[in-house]
N, CA and C atoms as a LAMMPS dump frame, in Angstrom:
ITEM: TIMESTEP
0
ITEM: NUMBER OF ATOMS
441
ITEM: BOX BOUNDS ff ff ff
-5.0000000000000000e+02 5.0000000000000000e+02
-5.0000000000000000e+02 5.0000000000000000e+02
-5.0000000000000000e+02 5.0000000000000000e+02
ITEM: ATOMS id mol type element x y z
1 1 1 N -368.354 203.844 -339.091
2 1 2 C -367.929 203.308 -340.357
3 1 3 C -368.547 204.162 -341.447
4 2 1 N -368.138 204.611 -342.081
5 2 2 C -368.113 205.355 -343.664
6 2 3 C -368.962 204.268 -344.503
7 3 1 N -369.202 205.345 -345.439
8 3 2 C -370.035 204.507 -346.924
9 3 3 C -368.785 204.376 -347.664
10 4 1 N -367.767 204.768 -347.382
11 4 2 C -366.864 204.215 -348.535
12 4 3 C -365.987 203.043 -347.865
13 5 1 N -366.385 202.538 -346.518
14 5 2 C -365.372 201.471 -346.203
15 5 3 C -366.767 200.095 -345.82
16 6 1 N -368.04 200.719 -346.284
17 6 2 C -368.639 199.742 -345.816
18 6 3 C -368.98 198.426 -346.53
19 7 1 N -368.95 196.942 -346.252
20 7 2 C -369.065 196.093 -347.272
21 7 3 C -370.506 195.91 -347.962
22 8 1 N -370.164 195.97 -349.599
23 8 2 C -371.102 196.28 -350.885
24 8 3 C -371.314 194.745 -351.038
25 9 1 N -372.474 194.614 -351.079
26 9 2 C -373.051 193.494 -351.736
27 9 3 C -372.669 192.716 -352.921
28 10 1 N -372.598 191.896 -353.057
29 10 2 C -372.276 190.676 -354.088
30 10 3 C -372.851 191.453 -355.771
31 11 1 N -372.602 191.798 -357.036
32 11 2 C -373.114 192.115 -357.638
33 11 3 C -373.941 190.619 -358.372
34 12 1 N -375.001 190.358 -359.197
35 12 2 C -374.892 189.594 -359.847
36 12 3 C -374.424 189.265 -361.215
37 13 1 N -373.984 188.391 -361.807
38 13 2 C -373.204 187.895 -362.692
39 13 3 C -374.33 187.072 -363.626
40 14 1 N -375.196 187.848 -364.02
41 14 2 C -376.671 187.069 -364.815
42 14 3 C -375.825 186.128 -366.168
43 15 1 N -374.95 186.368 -367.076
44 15 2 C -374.5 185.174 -367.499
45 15 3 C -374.191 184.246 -366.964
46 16 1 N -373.22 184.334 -365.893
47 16 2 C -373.154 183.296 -364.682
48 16 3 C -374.232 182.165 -364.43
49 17 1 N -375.29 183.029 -363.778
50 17 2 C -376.108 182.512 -363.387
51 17 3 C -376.997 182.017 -364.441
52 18 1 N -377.044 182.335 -365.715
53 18 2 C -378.058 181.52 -366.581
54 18 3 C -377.066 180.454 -367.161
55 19 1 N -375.957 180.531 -366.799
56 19 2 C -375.135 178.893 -367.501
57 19 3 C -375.35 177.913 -366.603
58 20 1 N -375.774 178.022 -365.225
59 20 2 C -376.012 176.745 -364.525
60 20 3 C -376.683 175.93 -364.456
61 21 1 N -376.342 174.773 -364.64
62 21 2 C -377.666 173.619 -364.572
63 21 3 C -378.655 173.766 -363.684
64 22 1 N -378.757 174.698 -362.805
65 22 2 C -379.607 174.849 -362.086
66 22 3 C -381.241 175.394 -362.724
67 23 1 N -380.306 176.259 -363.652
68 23 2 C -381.295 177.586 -364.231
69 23 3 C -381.738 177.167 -365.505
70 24 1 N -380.765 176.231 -366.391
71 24 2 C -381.101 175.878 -367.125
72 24 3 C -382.542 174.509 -367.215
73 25 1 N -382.223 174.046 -366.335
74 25 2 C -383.426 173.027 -365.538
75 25 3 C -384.564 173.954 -365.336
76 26 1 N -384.542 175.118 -364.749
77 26 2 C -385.372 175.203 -364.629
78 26 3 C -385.972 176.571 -366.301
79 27 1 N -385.544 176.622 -366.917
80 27 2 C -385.925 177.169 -368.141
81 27 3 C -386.767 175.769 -369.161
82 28 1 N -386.031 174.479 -369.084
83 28 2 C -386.578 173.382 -369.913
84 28 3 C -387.708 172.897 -369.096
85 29 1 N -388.079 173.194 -368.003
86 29 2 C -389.189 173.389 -367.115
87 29 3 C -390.296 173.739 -367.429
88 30 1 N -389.847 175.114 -367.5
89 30 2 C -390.907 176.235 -367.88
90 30 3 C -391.301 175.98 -369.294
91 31 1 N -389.953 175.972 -369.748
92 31 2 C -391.003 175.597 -371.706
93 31 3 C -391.362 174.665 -371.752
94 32 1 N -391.53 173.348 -371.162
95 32 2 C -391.859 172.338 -371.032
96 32 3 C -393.379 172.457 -371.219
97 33 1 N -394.054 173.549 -370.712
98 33 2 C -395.408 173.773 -370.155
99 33 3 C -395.555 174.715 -370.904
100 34 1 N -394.721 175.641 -371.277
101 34 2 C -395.256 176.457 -371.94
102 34 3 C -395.945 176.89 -373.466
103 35 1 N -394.904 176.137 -374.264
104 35 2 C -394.838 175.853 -375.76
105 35 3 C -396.654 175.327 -376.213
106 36 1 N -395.612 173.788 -375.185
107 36 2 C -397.117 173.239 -376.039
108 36 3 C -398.401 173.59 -375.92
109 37 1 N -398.455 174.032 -374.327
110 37 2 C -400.04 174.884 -373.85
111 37 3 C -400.15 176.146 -375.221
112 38 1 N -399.3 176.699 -375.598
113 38 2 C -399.215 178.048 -376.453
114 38 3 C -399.803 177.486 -377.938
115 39 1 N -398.948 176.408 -377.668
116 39 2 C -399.477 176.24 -379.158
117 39 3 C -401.112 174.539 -379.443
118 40 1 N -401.193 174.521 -378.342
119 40 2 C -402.584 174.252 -378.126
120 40 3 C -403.891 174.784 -378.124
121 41 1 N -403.438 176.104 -377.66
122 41 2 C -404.426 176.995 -377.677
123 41 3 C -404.307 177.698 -378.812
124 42 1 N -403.332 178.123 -379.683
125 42 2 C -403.377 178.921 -380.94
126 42 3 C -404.018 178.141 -381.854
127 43 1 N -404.169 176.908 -381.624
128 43 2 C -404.536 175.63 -382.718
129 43 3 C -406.312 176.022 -382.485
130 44 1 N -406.321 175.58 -380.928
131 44 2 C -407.995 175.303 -381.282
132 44 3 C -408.618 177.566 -381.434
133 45 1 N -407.968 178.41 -380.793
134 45 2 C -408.651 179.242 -381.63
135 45 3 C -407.928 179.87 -382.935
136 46 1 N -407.279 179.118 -383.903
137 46 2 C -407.399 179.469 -385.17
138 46 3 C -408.612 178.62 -385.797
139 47 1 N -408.826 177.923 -384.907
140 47 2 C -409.997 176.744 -385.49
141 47 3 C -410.799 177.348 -385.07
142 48 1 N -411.418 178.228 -384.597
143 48 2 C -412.52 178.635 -383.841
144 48 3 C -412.906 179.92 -384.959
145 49 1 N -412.05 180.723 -385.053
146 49 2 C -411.823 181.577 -386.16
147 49 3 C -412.141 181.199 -387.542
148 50 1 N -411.337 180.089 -387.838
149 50 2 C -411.917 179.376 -389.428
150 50 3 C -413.063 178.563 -389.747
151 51 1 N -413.562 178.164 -388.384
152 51 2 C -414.948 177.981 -388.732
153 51 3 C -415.85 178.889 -388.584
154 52 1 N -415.861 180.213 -388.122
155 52 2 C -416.178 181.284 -388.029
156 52 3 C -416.511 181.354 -389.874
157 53 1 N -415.26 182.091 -390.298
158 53 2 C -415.091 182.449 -391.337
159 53 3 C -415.965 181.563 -392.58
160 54 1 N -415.116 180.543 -392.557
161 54 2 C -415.701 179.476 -393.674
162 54 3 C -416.689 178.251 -393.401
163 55 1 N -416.971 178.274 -392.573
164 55 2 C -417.724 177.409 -392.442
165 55 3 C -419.276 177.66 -391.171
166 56 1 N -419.608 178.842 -391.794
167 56 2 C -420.892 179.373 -390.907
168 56 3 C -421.74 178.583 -390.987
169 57 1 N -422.311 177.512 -391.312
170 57 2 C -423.057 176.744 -391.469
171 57 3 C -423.11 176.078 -390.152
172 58 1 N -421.852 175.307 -389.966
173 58 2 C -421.27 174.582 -388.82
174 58 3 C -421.538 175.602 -387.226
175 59 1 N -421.034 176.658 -387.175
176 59 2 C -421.459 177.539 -386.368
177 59 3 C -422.6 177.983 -386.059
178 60 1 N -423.655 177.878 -387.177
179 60 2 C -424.973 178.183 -387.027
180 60 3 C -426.383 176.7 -386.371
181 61 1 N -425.098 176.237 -386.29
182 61 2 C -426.256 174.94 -385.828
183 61 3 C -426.712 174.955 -384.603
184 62 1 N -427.985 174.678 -384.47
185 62 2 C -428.762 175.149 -383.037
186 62 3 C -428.079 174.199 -382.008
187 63 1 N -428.005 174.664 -380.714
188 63 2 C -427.506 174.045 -379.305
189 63 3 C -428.524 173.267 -378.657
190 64 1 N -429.297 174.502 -378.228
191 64 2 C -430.45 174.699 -376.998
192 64 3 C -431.059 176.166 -377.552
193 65 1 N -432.452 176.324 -377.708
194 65 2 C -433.101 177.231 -378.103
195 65 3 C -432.605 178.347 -379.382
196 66 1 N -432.297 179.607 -378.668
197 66 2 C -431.446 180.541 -379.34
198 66 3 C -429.865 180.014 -379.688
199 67 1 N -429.663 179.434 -378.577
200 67 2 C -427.883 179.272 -378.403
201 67 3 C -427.286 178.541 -379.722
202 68 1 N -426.729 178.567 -380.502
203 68 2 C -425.871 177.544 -381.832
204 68 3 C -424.488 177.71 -381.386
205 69 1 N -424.007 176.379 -382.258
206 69 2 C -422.736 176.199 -381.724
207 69 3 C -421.431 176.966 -382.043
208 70 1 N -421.338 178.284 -382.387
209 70 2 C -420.691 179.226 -382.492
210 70 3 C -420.255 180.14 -380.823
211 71 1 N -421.971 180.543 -380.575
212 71 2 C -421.94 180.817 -379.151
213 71 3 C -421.517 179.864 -378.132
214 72 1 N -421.875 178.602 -378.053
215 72 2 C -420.709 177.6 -377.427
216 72 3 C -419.376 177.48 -377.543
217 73 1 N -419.074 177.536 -378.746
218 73 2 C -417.557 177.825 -378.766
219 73 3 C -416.581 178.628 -378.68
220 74 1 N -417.255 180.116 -378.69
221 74 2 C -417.046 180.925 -378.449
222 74 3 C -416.486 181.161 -376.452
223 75 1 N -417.656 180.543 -376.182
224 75 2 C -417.98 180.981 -374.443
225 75 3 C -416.495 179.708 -373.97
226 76 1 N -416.577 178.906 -374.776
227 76 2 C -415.676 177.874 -375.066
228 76 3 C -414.279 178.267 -374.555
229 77 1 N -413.836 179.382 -375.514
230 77 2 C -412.628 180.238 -375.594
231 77 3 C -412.16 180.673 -373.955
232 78 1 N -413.182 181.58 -373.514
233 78 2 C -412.819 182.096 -372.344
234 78 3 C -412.784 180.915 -371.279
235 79 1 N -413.384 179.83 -371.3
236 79 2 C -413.416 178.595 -370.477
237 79 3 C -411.776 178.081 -370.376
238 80 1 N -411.191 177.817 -371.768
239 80 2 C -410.155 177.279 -371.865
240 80 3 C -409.082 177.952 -371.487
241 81 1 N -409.277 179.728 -371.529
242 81 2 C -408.431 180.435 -370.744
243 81 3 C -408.114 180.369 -369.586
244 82 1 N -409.224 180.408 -368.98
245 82 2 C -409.138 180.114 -367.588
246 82 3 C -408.575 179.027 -366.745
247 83 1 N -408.704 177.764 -367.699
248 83 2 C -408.268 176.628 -367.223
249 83 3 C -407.034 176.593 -367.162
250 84 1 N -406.806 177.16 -368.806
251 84 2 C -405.373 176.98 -368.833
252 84 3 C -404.082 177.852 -367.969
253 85 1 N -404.531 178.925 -367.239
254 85 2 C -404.296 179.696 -366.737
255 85 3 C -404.175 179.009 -365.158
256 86 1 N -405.594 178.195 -364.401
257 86 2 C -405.212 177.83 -363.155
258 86 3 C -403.687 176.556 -363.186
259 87 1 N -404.088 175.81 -364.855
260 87 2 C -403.097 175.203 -364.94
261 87 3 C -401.75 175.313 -364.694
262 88 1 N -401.362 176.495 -365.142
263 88 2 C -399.822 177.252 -365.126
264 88 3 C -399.866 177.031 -363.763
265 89 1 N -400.561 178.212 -363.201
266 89 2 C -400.363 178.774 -361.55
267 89 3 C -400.089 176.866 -360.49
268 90 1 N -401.042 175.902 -361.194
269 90 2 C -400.771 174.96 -360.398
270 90 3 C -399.415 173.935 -360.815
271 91 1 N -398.832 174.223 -362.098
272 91 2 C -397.702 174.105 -362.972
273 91 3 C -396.378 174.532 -362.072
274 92 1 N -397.175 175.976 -361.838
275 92 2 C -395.868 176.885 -361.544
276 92 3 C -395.689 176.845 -359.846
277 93 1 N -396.58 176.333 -359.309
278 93 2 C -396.478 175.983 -357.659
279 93 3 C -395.724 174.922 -357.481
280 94 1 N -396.294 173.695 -358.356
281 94 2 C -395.435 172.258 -357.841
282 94 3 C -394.132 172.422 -358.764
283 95 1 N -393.489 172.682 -359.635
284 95 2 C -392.911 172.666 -360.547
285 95 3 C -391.379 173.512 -360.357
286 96 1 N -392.062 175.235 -360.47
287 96 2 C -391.39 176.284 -360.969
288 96 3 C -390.981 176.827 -359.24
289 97 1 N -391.785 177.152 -358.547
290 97 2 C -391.641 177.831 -358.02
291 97 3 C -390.465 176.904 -356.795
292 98 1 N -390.177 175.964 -356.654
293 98 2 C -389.654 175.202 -355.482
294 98 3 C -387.801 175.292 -356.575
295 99 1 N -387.816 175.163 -357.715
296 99 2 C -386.383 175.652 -358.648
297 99 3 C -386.105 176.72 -358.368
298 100 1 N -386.74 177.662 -358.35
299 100 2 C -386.552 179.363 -358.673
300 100 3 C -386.324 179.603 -356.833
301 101 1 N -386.761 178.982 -356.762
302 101 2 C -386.775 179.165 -354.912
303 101 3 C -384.818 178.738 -354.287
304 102 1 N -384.724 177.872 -354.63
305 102 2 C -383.517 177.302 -354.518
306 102 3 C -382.362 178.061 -355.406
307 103 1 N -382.391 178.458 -356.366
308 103 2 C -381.247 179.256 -357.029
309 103 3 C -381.815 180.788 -356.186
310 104 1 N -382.613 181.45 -355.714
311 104 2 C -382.772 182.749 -355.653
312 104 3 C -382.204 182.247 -354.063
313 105 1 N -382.074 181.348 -353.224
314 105 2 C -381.519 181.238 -351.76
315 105 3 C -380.262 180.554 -352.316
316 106 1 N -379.863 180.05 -352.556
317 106 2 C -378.289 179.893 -353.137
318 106 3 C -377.843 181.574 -353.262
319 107 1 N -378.144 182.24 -354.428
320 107 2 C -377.442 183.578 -354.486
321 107 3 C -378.261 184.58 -353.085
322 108 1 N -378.689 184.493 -352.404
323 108 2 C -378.973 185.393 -351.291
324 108 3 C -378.061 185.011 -350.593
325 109 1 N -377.795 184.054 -350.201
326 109 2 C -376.833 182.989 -349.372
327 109 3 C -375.205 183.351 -349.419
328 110 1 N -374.912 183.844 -350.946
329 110 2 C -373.362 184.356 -351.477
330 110 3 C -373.391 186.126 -351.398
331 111 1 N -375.003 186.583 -350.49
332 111 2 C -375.097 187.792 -350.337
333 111 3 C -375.414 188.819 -351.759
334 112 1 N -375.858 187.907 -352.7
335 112 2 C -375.9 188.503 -353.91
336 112 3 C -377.825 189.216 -354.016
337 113 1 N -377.965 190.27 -354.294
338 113 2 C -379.338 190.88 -354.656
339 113 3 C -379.924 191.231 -352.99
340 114 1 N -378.605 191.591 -352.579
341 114 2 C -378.56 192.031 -351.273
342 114 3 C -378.529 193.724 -350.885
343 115 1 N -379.604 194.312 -350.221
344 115 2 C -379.33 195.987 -350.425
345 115 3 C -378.007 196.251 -350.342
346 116 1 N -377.412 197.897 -351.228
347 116 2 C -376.178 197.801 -351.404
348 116 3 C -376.126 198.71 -350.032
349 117 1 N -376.589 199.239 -349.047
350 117 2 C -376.542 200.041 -348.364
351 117 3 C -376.475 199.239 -346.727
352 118 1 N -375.783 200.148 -345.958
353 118 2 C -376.106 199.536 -344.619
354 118 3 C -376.188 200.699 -343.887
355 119 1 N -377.094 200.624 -342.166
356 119 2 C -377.32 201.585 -341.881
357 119 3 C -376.852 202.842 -341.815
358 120 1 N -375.384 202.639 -341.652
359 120 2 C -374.627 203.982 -341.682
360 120 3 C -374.489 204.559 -342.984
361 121 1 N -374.398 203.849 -344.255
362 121 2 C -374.455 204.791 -345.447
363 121 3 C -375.651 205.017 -345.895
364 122 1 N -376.888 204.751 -345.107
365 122 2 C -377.981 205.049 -345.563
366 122 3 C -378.168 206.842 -344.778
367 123 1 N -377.478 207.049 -343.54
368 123 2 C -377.942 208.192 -343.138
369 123 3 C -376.563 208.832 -343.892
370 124 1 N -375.699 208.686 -344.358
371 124 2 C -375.046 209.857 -345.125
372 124 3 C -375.567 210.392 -346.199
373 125 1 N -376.347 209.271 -346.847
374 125 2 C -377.191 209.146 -348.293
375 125 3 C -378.783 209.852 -348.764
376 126 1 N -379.054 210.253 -347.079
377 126 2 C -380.032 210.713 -347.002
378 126 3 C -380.385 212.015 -347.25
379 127 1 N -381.604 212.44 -348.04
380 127 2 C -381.399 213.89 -348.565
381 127 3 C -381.558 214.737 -346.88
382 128 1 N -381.393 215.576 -347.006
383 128 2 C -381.612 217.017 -346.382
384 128 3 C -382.102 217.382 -346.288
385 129 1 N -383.219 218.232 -344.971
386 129 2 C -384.566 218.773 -344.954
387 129 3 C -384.01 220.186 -346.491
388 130 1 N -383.057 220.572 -346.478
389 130 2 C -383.323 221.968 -346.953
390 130 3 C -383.118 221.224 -348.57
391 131 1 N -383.228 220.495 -349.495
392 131 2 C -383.276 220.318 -350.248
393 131 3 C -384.727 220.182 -350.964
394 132 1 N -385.752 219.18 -349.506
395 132 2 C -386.798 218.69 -349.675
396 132 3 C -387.708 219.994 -349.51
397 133 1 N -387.51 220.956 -349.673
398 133 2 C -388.279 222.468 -349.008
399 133 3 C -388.005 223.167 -350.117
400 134 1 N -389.79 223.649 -351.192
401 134 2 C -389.267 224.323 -351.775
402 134 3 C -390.17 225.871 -351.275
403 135 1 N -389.507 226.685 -351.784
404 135 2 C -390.059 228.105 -352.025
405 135 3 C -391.417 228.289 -352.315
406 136 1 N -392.347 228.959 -351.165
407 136 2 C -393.382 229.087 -351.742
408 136 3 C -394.002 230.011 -352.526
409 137 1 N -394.406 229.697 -353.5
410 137 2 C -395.136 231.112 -354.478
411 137 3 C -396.383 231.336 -354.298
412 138 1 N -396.627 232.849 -355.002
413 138 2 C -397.787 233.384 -354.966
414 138 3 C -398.818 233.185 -355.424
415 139 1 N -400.072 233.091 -355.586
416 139 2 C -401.504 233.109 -356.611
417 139 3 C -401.418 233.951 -357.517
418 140 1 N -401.666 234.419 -358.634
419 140 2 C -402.03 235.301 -359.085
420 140 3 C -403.508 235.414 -359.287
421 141 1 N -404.424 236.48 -359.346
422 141 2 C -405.964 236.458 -359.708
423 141 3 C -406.083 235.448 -360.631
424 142 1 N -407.109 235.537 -360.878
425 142 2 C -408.051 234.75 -361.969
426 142 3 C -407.583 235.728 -362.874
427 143 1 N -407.343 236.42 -363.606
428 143 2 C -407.426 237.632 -364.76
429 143 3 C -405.849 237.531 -364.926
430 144 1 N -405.028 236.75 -364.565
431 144 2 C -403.393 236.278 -364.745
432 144 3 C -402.857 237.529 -364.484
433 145 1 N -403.304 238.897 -364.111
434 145 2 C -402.292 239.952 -363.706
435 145 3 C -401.876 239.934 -362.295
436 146 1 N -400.817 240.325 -361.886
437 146 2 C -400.635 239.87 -360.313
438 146 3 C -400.762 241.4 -359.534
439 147 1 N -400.625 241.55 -358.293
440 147 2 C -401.147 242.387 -357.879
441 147 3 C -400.059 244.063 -358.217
């Protein structure tokens, strides 16, 4: 069988596929979690920032020894990253990933995002030792004149 008689894979149809309730479910999903986490966190560090700025007083108030509550809130920042971060991943396990799972085996299923190649047009397709071989050249000295 030839590469020109062999059967080509399903192309995908990405408008298609983002009009379905499938995809769309799972987009009001994702922002579901996403927005407000985004804009939870822009809230408390613009607040972290403006008491920085204007209100050093507040920031300068002792913790524990050296430590004031600037450096707490600060260390604060990277804490809440993190959290918010295992959050997603545990968001995106129970949530995201079991949607996205089901539309990506639906279109595998209609053969779609399927290699376009099959074994026989892969060896017509294949380069050529004498292409992959180039010419070898010479050194010239160190002093760039050649011999």
């Amino acid at each position: 069988m030839s590469s020109s008689t062999a059967t080509r894979a399903a192309t995908v149809d990405y408008q298609e596929v983002q009009s379905r309730p499938e995809f769309q479910e799972l987009k009001r999903t994702h922002r579901s979690f996403v927005f407000p986490m985004a804009v939870i966190f822009l809230v408390w560090y613009l607040a972290y920032v403006l008491l920085a700025a204007f209100a050093p007083q507040i920031m300068a108030i002792p913790v524990l020894g050296n430590i004031n509550l600037g450096i707490v809130l600060g260390l604060a920042q990277f804490l809440t990253t993190f959290l918010i971060t295992a959050a997603y991943v545990s968001f995106s396990t129970k949530a995201l990933d079991p949607k996205s799972s089901a539309i990506r085996h639906e279109l595998e299923a209609a053969g779609v995002g399927l290699p376009d190649e099959t074994p026989e047009s892969a060896e017509t397709t294949a380069p050529t030792e004498a292409t992959e071989t180039t010419a070898p050249t010479e050194a010239t000295p160190a002093g760039g004149a050649s011999r």
